[in-house]
The first five atom37 places (N, CA, C, CB, O) and aatype in JSON, in Angstrom:
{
  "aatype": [20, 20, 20, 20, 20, 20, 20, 20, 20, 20, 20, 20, 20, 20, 20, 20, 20, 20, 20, 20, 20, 20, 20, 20, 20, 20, 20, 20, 20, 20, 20, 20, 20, 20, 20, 20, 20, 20, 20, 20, 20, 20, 20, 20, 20, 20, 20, 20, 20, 20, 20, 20, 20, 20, 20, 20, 20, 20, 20, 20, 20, 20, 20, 20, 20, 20, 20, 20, 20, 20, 20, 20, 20, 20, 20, 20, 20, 20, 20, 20, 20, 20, 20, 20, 20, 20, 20, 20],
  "atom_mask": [
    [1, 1, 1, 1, 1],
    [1, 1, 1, 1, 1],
    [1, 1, 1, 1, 1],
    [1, 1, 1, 1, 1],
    [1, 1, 1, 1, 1],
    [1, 1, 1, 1, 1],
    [1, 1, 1, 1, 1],
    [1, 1, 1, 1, 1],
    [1, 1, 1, 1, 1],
    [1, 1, 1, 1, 1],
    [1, 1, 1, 1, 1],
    [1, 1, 1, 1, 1],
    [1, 1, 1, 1, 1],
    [1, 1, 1, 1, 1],
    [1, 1, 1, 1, 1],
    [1, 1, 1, 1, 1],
    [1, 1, 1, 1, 1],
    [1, 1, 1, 1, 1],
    [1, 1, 1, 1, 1],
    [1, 1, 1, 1, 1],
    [1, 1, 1, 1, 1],
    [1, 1, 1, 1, 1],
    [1, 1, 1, 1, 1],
    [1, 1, 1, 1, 1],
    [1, 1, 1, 1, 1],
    [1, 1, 1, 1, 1],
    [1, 1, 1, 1, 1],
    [1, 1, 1, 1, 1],
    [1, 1, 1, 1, 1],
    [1, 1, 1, 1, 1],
    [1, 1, 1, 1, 1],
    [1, 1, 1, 1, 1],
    [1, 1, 1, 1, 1],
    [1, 1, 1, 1, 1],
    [1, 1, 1, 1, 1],
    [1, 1, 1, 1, 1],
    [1, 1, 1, 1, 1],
    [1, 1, 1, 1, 1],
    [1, 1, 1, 1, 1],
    [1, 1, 1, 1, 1],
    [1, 1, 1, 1, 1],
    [1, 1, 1, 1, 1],
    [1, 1, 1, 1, 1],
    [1, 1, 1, 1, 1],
    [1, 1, 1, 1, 1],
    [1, 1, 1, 1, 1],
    [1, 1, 1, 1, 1],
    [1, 1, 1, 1, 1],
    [1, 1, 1, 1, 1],
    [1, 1, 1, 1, 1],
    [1, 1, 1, 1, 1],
    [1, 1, 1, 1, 1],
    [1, 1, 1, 1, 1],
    [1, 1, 1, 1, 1],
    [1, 1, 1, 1, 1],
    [1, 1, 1, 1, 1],
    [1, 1, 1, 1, 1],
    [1, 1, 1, 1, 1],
    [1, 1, 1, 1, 1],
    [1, 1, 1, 1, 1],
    [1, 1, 1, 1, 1],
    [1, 1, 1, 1, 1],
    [1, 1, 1, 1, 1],
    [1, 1, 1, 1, 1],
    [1, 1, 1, 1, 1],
    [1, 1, 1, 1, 1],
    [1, 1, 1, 1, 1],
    [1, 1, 1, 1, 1],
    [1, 1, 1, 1, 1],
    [1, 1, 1, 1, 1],
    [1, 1, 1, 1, 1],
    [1, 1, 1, 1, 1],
    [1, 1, 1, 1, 1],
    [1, 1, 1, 1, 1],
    [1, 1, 1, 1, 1],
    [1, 1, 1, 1, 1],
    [1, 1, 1, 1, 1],
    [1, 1, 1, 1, 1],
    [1, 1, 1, 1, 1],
    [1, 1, 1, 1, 1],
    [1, 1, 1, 1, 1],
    [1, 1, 1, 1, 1],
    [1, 1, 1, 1, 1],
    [1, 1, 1, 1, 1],
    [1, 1, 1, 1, 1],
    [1, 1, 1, 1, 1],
    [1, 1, 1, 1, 1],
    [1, 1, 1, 1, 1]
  ],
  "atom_positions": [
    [[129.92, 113.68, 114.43], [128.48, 113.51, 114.51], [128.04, 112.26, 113.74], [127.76, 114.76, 113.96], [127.23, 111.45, 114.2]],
    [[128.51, 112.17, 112.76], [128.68, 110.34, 111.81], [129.03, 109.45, 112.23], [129.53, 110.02, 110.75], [128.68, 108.27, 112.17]],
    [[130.12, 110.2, 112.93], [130.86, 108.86, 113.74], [130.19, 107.41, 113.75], [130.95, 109.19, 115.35], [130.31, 106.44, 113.0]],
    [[129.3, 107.7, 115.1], [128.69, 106.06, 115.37], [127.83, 105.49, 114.07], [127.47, 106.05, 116.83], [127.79, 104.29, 113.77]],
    [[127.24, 106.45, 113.44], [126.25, 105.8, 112.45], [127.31, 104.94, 110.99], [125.05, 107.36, 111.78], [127.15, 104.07, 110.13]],
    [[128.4, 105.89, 111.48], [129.53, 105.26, 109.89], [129.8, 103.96, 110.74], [131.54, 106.42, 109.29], [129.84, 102.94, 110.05]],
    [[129.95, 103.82, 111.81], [130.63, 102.73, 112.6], [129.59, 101.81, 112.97], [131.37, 103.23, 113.87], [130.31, 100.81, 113.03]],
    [[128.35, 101.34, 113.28], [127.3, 100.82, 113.2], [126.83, 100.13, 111.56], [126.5, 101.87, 113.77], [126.64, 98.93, 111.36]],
    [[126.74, 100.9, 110.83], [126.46, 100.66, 109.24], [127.66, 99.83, 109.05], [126.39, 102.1, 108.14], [127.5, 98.72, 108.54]],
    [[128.83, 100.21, 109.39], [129.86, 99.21, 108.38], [129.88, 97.51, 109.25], [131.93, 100.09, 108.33], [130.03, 96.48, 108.6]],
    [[129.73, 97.51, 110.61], [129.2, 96.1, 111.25], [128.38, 95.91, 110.78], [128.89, 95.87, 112.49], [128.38, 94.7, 110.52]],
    [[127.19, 96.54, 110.3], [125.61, 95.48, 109.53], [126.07, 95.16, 108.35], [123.87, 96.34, 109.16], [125.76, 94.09, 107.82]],
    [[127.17, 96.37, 107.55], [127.58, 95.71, 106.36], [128.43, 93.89, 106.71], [128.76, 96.99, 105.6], [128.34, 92.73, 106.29]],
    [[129.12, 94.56, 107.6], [130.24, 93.19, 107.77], [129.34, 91.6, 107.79], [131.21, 93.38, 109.63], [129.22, 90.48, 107.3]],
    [[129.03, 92.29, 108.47], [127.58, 90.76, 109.47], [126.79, 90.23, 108.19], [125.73, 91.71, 110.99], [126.82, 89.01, 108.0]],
    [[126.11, 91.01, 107.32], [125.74, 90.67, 106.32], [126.68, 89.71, 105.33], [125.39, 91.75, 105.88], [126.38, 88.61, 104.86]],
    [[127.84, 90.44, 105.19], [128.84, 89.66, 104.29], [129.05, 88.55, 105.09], [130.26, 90.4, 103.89], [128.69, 87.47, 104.63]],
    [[129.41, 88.57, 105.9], [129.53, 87.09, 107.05], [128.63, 86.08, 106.68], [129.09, 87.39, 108.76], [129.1, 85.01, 106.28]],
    [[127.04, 86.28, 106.76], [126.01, 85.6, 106.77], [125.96, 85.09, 105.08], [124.78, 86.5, 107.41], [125.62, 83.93, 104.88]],
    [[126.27, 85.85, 104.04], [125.4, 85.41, 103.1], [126.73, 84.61, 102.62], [124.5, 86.58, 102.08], [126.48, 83.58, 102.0]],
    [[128.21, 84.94, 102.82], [129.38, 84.02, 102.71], [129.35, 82.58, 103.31], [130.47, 84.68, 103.32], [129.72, 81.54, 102.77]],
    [[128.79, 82.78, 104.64], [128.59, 81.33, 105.09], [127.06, 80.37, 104.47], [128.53, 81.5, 106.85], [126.96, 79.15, 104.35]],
    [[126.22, 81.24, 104.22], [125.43, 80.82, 103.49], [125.65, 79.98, 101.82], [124.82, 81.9, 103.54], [125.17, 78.93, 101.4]],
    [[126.57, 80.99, 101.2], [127.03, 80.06, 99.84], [127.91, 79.09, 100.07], [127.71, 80.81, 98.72], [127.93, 78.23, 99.19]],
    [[128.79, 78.91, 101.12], [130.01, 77.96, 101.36], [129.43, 76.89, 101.98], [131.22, 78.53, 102.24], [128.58, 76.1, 101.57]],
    [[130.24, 77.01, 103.45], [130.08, 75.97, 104.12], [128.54, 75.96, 104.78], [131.23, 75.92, 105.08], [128.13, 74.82, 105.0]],
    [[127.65, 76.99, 105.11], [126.47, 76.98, 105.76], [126.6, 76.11, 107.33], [125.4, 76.32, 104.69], [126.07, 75.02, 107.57]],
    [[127.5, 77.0, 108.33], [128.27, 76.14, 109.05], [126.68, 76.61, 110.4], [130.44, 76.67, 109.31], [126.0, 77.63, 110.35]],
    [[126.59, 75.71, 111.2], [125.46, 76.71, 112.27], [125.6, 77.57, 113.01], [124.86, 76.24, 113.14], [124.91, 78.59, 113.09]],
    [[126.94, 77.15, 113.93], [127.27, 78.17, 114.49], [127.86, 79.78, 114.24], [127.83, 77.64, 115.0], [127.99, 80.72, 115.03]],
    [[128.09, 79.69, 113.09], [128.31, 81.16, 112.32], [127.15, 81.48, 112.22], [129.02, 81.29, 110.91], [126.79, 82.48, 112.84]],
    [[126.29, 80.85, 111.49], [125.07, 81.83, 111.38], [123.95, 81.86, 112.79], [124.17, 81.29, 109.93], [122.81, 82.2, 112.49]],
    [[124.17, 81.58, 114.11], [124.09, 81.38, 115.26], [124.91, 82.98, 115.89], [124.74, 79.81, 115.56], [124.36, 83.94, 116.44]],
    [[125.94, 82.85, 115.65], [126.25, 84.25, 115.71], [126.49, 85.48, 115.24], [126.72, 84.3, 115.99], [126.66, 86.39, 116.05]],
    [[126.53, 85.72, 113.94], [126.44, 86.72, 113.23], [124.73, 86.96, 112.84], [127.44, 86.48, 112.04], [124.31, 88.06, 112.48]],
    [[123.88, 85.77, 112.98], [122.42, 86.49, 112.56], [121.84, 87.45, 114.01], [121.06, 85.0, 112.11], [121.14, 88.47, 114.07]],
    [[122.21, 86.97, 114.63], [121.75, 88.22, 116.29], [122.57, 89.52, 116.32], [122.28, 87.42, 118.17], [122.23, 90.55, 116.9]],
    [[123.99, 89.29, 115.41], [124.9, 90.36, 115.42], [124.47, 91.34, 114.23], [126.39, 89.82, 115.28], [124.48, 92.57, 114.3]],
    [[124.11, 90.6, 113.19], [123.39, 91.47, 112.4], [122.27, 92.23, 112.74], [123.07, 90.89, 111.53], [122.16, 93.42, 112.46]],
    [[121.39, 91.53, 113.38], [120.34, 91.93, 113.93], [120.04, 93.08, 114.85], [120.06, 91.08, 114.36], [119.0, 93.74, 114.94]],
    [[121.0, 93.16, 115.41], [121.28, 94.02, 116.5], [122.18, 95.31, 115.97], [122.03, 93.16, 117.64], [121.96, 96.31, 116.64]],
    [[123.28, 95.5, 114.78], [123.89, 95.98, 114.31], [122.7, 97.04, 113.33], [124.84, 95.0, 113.86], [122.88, 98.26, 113.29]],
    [[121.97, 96.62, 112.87], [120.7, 96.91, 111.81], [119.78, 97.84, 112.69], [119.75, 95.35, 111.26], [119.47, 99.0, 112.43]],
    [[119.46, 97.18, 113.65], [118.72, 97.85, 115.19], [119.22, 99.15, 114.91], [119.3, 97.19, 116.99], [118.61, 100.07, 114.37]],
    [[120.76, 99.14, 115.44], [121.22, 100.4, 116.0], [121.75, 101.25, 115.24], [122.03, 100.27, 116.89], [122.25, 102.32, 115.58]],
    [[121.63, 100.63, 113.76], [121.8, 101.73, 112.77], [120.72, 102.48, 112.44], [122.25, 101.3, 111.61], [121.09, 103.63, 112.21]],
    [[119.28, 102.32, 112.28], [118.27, 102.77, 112.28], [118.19, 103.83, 113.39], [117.45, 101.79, 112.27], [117.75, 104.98, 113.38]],
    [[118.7, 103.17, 114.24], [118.27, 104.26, 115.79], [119.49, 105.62, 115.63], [118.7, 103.08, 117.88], [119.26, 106.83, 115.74]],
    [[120.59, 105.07, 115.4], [121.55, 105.85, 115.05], [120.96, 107.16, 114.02], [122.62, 104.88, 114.41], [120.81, 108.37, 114.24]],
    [[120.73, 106.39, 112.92], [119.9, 107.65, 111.96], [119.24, 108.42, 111.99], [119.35, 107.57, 111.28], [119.08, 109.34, 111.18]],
    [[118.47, 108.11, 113.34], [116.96, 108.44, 114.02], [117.85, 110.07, 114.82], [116.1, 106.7, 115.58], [117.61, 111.27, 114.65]],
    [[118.95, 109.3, 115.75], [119.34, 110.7, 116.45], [120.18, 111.61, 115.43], [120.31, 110.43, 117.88], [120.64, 112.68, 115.83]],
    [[120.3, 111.36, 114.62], [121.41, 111.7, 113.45], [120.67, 112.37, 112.27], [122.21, 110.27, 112.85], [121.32, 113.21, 111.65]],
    [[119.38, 112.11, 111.85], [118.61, 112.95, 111.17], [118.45, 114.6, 111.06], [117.65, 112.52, 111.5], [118.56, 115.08, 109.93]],
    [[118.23, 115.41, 112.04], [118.08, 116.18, 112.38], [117.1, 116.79, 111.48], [119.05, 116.57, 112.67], [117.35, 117.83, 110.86]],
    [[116.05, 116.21, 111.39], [114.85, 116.85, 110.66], [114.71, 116.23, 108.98], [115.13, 118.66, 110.67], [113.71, 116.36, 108.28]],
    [[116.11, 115.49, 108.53], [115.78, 114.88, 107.77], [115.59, 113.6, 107.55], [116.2, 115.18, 107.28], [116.3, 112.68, 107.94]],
    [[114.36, 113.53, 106.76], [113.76, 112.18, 106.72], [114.38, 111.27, 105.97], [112.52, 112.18, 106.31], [114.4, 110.08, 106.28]],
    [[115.08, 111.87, 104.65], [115.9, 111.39, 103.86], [116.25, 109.84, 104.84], [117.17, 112.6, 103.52], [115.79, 108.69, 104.81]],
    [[117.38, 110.62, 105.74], [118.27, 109.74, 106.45], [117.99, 108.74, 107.03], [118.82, 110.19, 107.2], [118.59, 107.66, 107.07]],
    [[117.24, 108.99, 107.4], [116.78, 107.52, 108.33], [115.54, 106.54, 107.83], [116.24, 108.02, 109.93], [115.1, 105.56, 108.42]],
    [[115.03, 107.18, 106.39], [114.2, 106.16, 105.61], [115.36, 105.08, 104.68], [113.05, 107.13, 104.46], [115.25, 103.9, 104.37]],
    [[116.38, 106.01, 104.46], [117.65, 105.27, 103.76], [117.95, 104.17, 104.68], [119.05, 106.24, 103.55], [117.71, 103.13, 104.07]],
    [[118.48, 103.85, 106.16], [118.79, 103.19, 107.06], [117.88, 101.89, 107.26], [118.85, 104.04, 108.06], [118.03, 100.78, 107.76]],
    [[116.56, 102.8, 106.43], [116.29, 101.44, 106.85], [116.64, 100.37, 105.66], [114.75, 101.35, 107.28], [116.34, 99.2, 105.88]],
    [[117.07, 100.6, 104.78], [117.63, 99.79, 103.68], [118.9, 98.22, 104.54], [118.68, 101.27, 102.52], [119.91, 98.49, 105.19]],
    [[118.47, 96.92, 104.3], [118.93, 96.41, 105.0], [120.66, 96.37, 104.54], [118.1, 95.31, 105.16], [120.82, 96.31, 103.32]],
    [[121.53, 96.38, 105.12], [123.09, 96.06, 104.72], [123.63, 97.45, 104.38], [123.3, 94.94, 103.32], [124.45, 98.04, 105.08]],
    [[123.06, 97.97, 103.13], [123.95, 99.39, 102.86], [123.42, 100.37, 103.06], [124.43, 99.68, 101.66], [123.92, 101.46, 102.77]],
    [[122.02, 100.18, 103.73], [121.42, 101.88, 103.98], [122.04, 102.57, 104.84], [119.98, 102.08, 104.51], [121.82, 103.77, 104.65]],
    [[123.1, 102.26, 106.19], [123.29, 102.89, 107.05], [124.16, 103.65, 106.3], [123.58, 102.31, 108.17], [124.05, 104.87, 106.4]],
    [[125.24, 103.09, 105.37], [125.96, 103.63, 104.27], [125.44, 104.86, 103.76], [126.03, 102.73, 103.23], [126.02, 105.94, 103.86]],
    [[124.27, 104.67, 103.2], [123.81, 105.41, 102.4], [123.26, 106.78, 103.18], [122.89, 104.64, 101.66], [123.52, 107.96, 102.94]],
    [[122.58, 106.29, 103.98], [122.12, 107.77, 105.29], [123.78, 108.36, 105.51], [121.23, 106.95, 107.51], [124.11, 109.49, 105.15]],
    [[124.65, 107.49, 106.1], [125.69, 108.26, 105.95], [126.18, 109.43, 104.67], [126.48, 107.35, 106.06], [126.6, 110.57, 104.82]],
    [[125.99, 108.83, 103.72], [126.39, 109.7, 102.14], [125.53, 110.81, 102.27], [126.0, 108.82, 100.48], [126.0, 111.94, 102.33]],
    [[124.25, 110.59, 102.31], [122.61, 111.27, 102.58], [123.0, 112.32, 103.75], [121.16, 109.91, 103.26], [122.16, 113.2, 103.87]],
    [[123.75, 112.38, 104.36], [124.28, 113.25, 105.5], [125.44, 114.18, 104.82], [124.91, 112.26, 106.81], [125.32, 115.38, 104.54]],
    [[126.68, 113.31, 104.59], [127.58, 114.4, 104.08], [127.01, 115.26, 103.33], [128.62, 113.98, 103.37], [127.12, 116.48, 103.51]],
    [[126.24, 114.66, 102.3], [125.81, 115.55, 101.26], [125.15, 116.5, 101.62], [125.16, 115.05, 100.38], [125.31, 117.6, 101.1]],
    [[124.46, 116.35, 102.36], [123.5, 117.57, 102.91], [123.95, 118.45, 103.62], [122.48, 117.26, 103.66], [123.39, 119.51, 103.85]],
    [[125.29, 118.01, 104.14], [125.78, 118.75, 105.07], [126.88, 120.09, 104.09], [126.59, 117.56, 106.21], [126.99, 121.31, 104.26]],
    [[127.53, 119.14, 103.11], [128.11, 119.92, 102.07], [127.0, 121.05, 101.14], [128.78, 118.76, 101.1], [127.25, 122.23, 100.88]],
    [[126.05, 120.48, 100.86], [124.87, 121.95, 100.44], [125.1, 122.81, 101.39], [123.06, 121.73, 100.49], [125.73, 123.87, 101.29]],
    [[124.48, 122.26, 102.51], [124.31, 123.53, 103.78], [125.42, 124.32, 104.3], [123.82, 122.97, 105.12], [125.24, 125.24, 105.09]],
    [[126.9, 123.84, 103.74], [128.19, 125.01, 103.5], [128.75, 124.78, 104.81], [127.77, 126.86, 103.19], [129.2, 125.67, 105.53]],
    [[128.65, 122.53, 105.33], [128.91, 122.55, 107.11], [130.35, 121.55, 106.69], [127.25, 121.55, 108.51], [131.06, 121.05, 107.56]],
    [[130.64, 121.38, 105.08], [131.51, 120.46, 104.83], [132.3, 120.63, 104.2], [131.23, 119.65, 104.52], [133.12, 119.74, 103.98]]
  ]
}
C-alpha cells in the first residue's frame, strides 16, 4: 500500500539531490533542464500519492507536502500509524 508513495518520495528525494548538487558544482543547464521538470513532476505525484494513501489521515498528506523529504516522512507518518492500529 506504500509501495508507490515510498517509490515516488525517494525520486523527489533523488531529483532534489541532483538539482541542488548541480547547483553548488558545475551549474551545468542541461541538468537542471532535466531534473527541474523531473522534480517537479516527482513532487506532483507524491502529494497525489499521499492523497490516495491517507485514508482519513491528514497527518499524511500535509507532511508530503514538505518539499524533498515529506513524501519520506508521510511514509514514516503511515507506518507509524499503521503500527498503533496493530496493522504492523
Amino acid at each position: 500500500m506504500n509501495r508507490p508513495l515510498r517509490v515516488v518520495a525517494a525520486v523527489e528525494l533523488a531529483t532534489l539531490v541532483v538539482l541542488v548538487a548541480n547547483l553548488m558544482t558545475v551549474h551545468h543547464p542541461a541538468v537542471s533542464g532535466i531534473a527541474g521538470p523531473l522534480h517537479g513532476l516527482a513532487y506532483t505525484a507524491t502529494v497525489i500519492a499521499a492523497l490516495l494513501v491517507m485514508d482519513g489521515r491528514h497527518r499524511v498528506w500535509l507532511l508530503a507536502l514538505v518539499p524533498g523529504v515529506g513524501g519520506l516522512l508521510a511514509v514514516k507518518a503511515l507506518e507509524q500509524q499503521g503500527k498503533e492500529a496493530g496493522l504492523g
